[in-house]
C-alpha positions as YAML, in Angstrom:
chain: A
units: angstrom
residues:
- id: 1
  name: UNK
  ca: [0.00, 0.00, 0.00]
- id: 2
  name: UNK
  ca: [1.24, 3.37, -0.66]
- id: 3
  name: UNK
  ca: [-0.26, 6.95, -1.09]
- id: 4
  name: UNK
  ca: [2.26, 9.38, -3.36]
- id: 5
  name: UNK
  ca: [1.81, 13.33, -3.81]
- id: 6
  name: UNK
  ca: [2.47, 13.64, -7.54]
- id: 7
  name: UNK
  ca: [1.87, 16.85, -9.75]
- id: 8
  name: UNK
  ca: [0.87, 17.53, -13.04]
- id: 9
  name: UNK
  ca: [2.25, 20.38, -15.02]
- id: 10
  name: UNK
  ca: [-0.13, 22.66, -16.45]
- id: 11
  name: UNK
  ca: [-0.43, 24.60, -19.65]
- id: 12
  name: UNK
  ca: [0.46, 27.96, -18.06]
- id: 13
  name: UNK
  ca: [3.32, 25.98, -16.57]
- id: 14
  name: UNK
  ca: [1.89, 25.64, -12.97]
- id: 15
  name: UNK
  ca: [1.29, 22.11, -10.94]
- id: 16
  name: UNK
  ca: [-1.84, 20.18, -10.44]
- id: 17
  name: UNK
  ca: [-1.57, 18.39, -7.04]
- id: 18
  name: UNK
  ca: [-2.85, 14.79, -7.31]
- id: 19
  name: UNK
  ca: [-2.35, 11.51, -5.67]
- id: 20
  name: UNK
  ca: [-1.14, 8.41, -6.64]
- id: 21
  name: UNK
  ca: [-2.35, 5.15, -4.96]
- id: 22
  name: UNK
  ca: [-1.89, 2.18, -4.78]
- id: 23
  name: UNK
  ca: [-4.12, -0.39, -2.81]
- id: 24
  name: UNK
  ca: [-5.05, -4.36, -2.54]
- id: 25
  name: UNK
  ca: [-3.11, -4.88, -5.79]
- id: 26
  name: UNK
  ca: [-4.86, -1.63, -7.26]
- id: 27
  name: UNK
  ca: [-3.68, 1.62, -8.50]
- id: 28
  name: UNK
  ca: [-5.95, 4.62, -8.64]
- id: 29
  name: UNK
  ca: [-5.91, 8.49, -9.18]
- id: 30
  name: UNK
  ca: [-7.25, 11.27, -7.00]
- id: 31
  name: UNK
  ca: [-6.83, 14.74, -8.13]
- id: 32
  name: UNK
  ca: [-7.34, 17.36, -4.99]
- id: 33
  name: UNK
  ca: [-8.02, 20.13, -6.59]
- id: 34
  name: UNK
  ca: [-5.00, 22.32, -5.74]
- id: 35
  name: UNK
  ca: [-3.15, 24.08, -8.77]
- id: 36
  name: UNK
  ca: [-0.49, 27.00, -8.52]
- id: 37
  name: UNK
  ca: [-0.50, 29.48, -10.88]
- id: 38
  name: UNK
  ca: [2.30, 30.51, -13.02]
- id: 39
  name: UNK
  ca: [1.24, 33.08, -15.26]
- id: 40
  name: UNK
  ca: [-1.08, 36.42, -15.41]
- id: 41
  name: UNK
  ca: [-2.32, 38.62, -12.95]
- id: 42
  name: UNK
  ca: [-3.02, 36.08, -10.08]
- id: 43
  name: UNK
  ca: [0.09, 34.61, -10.07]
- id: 44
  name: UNK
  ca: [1.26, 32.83, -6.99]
- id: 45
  name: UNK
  ca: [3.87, 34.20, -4.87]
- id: 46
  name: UNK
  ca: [6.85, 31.12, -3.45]
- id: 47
  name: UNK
  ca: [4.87, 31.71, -0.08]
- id: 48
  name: UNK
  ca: [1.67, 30.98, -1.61]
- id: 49
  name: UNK
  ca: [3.17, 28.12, -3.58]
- id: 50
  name: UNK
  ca: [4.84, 26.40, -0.75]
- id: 51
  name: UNK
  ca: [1.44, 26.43, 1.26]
- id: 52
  name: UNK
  ca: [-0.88, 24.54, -1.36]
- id: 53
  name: UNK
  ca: [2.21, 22.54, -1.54]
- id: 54
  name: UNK
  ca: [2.04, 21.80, 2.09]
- id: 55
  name: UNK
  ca: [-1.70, 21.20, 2.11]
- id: 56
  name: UNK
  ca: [-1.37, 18.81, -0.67]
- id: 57
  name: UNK
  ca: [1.07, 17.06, 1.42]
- id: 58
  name: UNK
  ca: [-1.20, 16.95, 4.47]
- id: 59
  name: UNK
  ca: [-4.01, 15.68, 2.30]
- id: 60
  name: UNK
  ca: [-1.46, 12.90, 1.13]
- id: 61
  name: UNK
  ca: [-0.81, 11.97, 4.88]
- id: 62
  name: UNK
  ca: [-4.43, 11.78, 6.04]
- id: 63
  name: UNK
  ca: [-5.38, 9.65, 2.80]
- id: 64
  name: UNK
  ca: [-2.70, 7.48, 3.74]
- id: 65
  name: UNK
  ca: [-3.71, 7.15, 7.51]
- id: 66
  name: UNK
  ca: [-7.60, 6.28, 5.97]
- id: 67
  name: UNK
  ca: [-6.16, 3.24, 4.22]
- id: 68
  name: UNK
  ca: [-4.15, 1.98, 7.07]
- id: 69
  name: UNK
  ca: [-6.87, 2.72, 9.76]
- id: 70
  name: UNK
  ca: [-8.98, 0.53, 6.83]
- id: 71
  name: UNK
  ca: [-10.89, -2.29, 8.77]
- id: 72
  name: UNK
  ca: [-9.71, -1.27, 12.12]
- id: 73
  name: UNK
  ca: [-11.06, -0.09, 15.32]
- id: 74
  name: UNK
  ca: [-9.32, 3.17, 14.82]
- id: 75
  name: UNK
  ca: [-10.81, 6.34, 13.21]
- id: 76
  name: UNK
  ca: [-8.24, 9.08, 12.25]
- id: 77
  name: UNK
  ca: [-9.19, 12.26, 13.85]
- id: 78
  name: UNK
  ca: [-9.59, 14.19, 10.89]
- id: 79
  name: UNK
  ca: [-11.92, 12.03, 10.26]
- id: 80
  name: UNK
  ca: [-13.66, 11.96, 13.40]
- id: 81
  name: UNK
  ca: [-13.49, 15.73, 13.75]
- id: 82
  name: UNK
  ca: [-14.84, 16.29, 10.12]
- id: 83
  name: UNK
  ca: [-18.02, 18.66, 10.37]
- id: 84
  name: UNK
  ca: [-21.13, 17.33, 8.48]
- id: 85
  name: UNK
  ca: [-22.60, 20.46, 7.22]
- id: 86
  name: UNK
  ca: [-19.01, 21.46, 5.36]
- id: 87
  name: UNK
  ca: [-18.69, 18.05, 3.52]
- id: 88
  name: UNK
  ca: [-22.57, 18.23, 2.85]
- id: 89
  name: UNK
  ca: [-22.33, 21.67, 1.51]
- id: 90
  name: UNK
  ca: [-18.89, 21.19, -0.51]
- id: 91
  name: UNK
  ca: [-21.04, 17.91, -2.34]
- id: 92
  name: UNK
  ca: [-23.06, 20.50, -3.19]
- id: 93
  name: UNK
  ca: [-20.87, 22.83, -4.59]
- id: 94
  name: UNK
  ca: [-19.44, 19.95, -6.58]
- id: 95
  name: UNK
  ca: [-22.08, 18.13, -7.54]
- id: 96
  name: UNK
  ca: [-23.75, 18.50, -11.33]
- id: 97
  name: UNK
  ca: [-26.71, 17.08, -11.90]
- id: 98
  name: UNK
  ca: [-30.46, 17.95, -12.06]
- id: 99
  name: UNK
  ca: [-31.74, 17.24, -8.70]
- id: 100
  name: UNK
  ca: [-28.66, 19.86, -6.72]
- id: 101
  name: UNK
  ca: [-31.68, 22.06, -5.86]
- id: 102
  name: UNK
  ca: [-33.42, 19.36, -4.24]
- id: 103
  name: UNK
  ca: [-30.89, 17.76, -2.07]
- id: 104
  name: UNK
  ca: [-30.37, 21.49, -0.96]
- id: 105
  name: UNK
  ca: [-33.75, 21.82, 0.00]
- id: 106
  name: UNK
  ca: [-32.92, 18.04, 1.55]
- id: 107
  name: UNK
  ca: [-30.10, 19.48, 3.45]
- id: 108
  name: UNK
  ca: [-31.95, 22.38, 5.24]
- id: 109
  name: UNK
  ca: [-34.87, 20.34, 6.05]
- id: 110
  name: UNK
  ca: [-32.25, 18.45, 7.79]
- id: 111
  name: UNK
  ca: [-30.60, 21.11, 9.46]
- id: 112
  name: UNK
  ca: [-33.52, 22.84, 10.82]
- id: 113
  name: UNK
  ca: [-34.01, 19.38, 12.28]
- id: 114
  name: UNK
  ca: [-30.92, 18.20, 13.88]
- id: 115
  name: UNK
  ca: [-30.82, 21.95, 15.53]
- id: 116
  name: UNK
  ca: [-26.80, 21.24, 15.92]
- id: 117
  name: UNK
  ca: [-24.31, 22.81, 13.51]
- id: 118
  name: UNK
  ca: [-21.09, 21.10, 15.39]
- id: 119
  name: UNK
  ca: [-22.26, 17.63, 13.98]
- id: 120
  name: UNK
  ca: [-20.07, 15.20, 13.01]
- id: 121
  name: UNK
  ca: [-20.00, 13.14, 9.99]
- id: 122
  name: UNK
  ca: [-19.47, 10.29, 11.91]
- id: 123
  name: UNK
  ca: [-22.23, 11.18, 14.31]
- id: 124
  name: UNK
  ca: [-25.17, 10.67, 12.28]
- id: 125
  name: UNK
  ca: [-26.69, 7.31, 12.89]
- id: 126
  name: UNK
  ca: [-29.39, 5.49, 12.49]
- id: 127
  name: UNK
  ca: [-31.71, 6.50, 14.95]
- id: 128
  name: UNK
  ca: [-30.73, 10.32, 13.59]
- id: 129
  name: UNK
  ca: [-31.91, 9.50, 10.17]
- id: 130
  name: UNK
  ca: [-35.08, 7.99, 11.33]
- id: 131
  name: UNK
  ca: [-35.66, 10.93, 13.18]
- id: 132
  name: UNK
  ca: [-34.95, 12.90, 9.82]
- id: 133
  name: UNK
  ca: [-37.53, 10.70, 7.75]
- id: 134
  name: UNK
  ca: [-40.48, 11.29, 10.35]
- id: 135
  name: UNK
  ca: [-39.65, 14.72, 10.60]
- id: 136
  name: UNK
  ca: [-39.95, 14.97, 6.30]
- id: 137
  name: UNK
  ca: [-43.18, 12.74, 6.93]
- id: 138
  name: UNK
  ca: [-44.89, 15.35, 9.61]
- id: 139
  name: UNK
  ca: [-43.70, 18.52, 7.64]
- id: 140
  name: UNK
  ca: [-47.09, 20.09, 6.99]
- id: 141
  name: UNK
  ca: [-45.17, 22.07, 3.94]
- id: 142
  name: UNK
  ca: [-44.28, 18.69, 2.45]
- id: 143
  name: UNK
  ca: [-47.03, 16.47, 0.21]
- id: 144
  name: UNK
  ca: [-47.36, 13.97, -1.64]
- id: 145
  name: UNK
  ca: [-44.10, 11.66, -2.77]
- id: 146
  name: UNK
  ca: [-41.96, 15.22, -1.25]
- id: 147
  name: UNK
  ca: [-40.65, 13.56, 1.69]
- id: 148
  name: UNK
  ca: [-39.38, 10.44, 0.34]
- id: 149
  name: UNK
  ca: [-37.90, 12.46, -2.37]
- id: 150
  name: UNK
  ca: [-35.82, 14.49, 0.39]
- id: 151
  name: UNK
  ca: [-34.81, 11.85, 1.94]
- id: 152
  name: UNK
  ca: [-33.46, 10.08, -1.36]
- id: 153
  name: UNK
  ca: [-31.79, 12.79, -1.84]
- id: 154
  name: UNK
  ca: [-30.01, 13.27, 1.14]
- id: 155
  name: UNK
  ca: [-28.70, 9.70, 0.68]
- id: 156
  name: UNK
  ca: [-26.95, 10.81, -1.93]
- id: 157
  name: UNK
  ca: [-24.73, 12.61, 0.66]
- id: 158
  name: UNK
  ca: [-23.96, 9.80, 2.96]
- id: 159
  name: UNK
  ca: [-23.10, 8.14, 0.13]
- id: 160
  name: UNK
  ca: [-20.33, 10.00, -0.89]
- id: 161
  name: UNK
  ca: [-19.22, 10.06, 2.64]
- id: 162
  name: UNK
  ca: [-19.29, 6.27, 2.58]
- id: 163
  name: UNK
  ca: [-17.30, 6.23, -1.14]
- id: 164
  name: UNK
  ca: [-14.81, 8.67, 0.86]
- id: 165
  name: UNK
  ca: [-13.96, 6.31, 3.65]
- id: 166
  name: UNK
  ca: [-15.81, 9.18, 6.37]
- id: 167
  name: UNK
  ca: [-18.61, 6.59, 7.25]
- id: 168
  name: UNK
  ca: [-17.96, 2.31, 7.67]
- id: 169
  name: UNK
  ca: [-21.56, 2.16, 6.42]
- id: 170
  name: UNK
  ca: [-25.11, 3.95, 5.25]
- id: 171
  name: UNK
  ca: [-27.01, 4.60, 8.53]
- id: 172
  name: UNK
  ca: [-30.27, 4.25, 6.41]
- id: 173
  name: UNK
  ca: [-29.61, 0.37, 5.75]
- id: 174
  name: UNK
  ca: [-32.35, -0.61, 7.73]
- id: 175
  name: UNK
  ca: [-34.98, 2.19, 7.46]
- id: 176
  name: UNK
  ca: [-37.68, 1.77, 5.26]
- id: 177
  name: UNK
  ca: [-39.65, 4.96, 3.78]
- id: 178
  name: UNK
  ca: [-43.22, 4.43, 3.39]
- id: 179
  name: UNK
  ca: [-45.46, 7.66, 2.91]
- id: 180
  name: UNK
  ca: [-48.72, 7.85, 5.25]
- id: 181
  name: UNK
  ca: [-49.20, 11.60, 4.45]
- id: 182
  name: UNK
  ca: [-49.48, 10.53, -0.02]
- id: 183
  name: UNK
  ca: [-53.02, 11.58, -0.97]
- id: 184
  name: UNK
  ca: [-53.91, 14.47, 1.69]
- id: 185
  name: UNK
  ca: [-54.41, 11.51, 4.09]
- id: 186
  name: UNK
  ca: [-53.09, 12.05, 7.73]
- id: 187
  name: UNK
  ca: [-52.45, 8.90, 10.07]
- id: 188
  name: UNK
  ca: [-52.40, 8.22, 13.61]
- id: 189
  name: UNK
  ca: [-49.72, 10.94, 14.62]
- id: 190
  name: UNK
  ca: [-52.73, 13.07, 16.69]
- id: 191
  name: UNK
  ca: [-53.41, 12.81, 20.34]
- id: 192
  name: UNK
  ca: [-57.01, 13.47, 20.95]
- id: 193
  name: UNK
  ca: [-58.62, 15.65, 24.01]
- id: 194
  name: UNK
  ca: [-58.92, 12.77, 26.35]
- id: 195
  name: UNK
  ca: [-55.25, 12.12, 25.55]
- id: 196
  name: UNK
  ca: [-54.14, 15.46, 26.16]
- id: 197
  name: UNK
  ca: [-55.84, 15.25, 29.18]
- id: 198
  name: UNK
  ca: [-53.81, 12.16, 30.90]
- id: 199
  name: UNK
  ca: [-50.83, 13.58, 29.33]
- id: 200
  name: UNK
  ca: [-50.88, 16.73, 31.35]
- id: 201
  name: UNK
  ca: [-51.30, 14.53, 34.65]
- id: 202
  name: UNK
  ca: [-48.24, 12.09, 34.00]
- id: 203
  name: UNK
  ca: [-44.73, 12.98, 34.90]
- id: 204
  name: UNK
  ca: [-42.28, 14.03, 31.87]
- id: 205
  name: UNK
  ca: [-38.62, 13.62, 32.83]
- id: 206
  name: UNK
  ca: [-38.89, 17.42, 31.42]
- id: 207
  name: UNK
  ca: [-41.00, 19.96, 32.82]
- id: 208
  name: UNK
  ca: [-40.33, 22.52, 30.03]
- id: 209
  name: UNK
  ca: [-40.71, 19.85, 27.42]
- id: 210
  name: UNK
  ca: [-44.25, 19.05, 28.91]
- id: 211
  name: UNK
  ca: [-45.19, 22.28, 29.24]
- id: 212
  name: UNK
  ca: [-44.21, 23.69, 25.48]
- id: 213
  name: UNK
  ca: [-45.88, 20.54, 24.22]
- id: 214
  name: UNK
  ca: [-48.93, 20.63, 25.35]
- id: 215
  name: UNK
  ca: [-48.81, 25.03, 25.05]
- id: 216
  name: UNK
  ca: [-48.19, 23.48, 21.07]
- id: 217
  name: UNK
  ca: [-51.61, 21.14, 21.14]
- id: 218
  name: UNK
  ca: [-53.48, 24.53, 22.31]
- id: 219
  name: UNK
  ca: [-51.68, 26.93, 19.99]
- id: 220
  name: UNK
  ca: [-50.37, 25.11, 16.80]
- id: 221
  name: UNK
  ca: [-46.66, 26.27, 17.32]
- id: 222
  name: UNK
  ca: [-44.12, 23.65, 16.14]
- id: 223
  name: UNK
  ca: [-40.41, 23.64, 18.19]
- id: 224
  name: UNK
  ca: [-39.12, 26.01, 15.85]
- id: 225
  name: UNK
  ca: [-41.21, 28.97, 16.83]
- id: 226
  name: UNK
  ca: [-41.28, 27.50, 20.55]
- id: 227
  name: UNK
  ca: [-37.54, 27.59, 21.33]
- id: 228
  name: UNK
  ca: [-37.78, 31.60, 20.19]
- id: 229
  name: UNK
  ca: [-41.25, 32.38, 21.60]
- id: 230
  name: UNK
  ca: [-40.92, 35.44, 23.87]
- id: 231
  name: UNK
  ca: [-43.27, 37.60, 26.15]
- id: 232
  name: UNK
  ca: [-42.87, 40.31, 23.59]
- id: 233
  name: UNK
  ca: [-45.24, 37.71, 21.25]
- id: 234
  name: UNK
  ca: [-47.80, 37.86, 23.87]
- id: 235
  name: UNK
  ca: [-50.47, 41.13, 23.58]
- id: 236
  name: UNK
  ca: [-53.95, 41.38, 24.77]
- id: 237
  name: UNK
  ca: [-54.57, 38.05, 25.52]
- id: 238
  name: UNK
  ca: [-53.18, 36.99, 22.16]
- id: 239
  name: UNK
  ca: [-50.09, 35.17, 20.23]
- id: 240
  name: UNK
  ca: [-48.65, 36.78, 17.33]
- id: 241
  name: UNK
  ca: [-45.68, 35.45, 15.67]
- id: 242
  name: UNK
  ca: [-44.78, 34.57, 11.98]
- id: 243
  name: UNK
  ca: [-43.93, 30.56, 11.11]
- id: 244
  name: UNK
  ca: [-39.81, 30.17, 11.39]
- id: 245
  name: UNK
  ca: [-40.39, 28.46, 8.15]
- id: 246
  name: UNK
  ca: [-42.87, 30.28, 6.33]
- id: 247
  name: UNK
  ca: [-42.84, 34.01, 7.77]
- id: 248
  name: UNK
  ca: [-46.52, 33.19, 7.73]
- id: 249
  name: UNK
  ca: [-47.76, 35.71, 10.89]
- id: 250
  name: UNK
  ca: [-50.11, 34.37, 13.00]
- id: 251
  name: UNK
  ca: [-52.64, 36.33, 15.44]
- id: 252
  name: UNK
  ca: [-55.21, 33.83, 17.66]
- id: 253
  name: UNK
  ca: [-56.45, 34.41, 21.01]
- id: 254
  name: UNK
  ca: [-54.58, 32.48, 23.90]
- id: 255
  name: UNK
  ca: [-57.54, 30.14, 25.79]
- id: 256
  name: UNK
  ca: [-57.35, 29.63, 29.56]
- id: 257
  name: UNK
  ca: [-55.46, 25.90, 29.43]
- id: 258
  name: UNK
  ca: [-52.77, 27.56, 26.57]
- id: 259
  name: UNK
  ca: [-52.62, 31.02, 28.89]
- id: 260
  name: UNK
  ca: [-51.87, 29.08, 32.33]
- id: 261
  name: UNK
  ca: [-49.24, 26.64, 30.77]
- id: 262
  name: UNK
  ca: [-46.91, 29.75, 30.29]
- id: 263
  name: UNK
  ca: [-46.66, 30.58, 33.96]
- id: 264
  name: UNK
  ca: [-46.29, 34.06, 35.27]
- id: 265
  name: UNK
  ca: [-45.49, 36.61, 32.36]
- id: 266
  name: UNK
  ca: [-41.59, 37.85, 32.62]
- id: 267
  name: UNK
  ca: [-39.80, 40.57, 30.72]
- id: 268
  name: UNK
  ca: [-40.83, 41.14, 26.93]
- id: 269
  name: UNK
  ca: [-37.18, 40.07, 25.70]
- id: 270
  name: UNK
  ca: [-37.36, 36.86, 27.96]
- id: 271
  name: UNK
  ca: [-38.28, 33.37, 26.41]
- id: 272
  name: UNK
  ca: [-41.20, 32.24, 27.32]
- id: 273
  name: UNK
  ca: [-40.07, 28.32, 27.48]
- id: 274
  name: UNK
  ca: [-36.67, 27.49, 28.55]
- id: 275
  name: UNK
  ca: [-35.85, 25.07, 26.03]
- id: 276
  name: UNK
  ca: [-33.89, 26.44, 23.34]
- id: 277
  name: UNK
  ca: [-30.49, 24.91, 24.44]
- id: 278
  name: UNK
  ca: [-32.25, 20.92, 24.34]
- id: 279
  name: UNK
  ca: [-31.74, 19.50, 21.35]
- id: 280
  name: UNK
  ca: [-34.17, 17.95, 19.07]
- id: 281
  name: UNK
  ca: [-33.36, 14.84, 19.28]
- id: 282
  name: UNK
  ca: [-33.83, 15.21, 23.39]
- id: 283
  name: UNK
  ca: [-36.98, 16.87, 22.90]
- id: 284
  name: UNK
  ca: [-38.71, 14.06, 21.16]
- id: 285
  name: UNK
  ca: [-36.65, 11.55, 23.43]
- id: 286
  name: UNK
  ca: [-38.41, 13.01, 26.36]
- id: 287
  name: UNK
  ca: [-41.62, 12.78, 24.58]
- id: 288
  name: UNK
  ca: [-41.05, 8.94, 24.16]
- id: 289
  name: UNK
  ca: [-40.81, 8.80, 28.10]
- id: 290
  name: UNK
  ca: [-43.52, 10.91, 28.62]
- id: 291
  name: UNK
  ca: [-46.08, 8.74, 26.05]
- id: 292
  name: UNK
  ca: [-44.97, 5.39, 27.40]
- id: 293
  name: UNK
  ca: [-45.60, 6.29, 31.06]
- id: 294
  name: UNK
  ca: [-49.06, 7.59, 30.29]
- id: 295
  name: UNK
  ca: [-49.49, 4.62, 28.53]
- id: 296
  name: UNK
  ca: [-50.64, 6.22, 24.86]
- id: 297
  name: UNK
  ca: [-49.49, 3.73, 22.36]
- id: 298
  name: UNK
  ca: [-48.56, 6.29, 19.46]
- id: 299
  name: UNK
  ca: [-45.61, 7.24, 18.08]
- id: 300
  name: UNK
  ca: [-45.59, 11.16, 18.58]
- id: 301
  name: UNK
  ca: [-42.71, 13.71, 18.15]
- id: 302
  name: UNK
  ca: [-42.80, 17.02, 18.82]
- id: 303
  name: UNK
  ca: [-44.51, 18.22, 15.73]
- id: 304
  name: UNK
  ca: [-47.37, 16.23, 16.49]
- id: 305
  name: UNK
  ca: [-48.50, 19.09, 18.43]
- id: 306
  name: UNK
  ca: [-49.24, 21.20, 15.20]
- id: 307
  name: UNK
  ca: [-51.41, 18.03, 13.97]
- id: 308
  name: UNK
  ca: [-53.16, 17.83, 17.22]
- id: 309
  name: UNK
  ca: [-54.30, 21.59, 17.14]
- id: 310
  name: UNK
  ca: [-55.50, 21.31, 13.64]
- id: 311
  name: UNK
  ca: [-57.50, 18.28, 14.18]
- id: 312
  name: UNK
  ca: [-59.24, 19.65, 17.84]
- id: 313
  name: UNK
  ca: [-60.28, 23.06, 16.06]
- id: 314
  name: UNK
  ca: [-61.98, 21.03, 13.23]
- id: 315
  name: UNK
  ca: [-63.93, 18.46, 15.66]
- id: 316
  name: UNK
  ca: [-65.00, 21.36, 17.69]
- id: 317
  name: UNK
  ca: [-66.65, 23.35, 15.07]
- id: 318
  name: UNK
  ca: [-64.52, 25.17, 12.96]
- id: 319
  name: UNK
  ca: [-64.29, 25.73, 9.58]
- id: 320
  name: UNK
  ca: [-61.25, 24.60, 6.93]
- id: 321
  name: UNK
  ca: [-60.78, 28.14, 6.15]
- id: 322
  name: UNK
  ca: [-60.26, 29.28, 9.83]
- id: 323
  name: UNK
  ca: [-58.33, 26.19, 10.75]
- id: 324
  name: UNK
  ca: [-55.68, 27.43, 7.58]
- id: 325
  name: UNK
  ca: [-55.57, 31.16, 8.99]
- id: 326
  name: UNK
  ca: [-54.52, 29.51, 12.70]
- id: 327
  name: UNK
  ca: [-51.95, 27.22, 11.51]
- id: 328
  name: UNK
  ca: [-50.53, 29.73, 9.31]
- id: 329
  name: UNK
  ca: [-51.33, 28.16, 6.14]
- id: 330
  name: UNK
  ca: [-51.12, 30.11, 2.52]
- id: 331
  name: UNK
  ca: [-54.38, 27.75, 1.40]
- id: 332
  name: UNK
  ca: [-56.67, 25.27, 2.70]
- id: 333
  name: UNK
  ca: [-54.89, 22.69, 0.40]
- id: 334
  name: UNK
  ca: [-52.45, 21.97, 3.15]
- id: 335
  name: UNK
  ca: [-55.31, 21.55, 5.81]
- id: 336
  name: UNK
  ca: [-57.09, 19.41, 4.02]
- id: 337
  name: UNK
  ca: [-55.47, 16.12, 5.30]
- id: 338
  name: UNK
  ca: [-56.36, 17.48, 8.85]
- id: 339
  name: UNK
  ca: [-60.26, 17.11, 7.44]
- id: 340
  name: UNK
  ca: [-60.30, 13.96, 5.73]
- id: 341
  name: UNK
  ca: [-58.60, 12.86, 8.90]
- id: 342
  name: UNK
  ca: [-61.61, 14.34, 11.15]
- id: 343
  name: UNK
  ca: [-64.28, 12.42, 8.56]
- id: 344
  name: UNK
  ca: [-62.62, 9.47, 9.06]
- id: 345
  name: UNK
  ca: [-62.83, 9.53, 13.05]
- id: 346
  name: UNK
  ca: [-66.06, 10.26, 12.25]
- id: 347
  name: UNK
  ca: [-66.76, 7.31, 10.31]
- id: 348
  name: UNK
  ca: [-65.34, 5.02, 12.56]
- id: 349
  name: UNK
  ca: [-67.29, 6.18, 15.53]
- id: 350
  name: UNK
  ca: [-70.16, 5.73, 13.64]
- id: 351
  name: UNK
  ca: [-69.18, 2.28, 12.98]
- id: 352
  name: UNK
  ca: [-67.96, 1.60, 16.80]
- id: 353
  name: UNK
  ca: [-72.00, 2.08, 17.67]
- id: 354
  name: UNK
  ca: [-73.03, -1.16, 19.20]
- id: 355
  name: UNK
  ca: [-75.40, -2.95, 17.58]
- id: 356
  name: UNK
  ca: [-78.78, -3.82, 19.09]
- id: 357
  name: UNK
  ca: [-81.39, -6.72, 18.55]
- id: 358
  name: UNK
  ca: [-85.01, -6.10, 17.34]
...
């Protein structure tokens, strides 16, 4: 095995830094994109030479570790160290094809989700990426075949961590996508009144988790707009604040349960819930807890909440056009799967009637 810094001489007479290895009876070619410049106005000085030079060379050395470390317990610390966000977004820059605007769109989905720009490459695992997918699933902004679309996309990243030697294998193996939200049909992820209600009499291992939850169910926030909701947002009785992902403002009345769940109003600059340094991964972790000790078989995550509003507005009288202005929706489209939803709990209470004998 060997790993050797070669350069290629270019037409203006500069060097094009490349490497030269050879592995398991293979040789291969990996140009690192370094040149110097010999000619014209932007021609490098011998300091400016002698540092790509030296970068190429450290490049060389850290490709070399990768192969060695190769099947072993040990991870080189570049490698461990390497931030997620600058390989993602240097793919990007790179990459050529058709669908770069999408796995952009993939990436900041992602971002806004993980809340945590110091990740690690080697940090994101599986339970991350399922995380990702139910987030993509729950996104009221995302329809139809959207979320699996995302999420096929951002594959395409981990992939070319994988091809780089960054990742021993795809955390997304073992996760299958199927979409519940294709066809403006909403599943299970709702917890109804009577769920809310044992919910807000069970312990959560976080008070200020429990508390901006079920302030969510009453209000239609999702974590985003909860981890910067102040006291300032608060007037008259009232919440006013625009969507973190839409700017879409909002302005509904605060009802006694949503009111009391803040606590004692503080200064207007002052958060209102004091979770904006729990992460949210954590948040929905805590949520977990919280379900399984009241015993409510669902699988809920934080963004649930927004679902849960939606749907109790609609079964207690209001119309699809009001239930859009309170959840900060541009149409009714995106509502709509909040409705058929409704129908269908309808239909199968209907059903649930017991029969009787004439």
């Amino acid at each position: 095995m060997s790993v050797k810094l070669r350069t290629k001489i270019l037409k203006d007479g500069g060097k094009s830094y490349y490497l030269d290895i050879y592995h398991n009876g293979k040789r291969a070619y990996e140009f690192l994109g370094i040149k110097t410049i010999n000619k014209g106005d932007n021609k490098d000085t011998a300091s400016q030479k002698n540092e790509k030079k030296r970068i190429a060379e450290s490049l060389a050395a850290q490709k070399e570790i990768e192969l060695i470390s190769k099947g072993t317990q040990y991870t080189p610390i570049h490698i461990k160290n390497m931030n997620f966000f600058d390989f993602a977004e240097n793919f990007i820059d790179r990459y050529t094809k058709k669908d770069g605007r999408m796995i952009q769109s993939a990436l900041k989905k992602f971002k806004s989700y993980i809340d945590n720009d110091n990740l690690n490459v080697v940090d994101i695992s599986p339970d991350i990426m399922e995380g990702f997918k139910e987030s993509l699933l729950q996104d009221p902004l995302l329809s139809g075949e959207t979320p699996h679309n995302y999420f096929t996309r951002f594959k395409k990243i981990l992939r070319s961590a994988k091809i780089k030697g960054l990742i021993p294998e795809m955390p997304t193996n073992e996760i299958r996508f199927s979409n519940p939200n294709k066809g403006d049909t909403l599943h299970k992820q709702i917890l109804e009144m009577d769920e809310l209600r044992i919910l807000s009499k069970t312990h959560c291992g976080n008070d200020e988790v429990k508390k901006a939850f079920l302030f969510c169910c009453y209000t239609g926030l999702g974590l985003a707009e909860i981890r910067v909701l102040k006291w300032s947002n608060i007037k008259n009785g009232r919440l006013i604040i625009a969507r973190e992902k839409t700017k879409a403002k909002t302005d509904n009345p605060l009802n006694t349960a949503a009111s009391r769940l803040m606590g004692e109003p503080g200064e207007p600059a002052e958060r209102i819930f004091k979770i904006n340094n729990i992460s949210h991964v954590a948040v929905n972790k805590n949520l977990k807890h919280w379900l399984k000790r009241a015993e409510i078989d669902k699988k809920i995550t934080f963004y649930c909440a927004r679902h849960s509003f939606a749907c109790l507005l609609l079964m207690n009288g209001a119309n699809l056009k009001s239930v859009a202005d309170a959840m900060g929706h541009k149409s009714t489209k995106t509502t709509l799967k909040y409705l058929n939803h409704v129908e269908r709990l309808k239909d199968e209470a209907i059903n649930n009637i017991p029969d009787i004998e004439l």
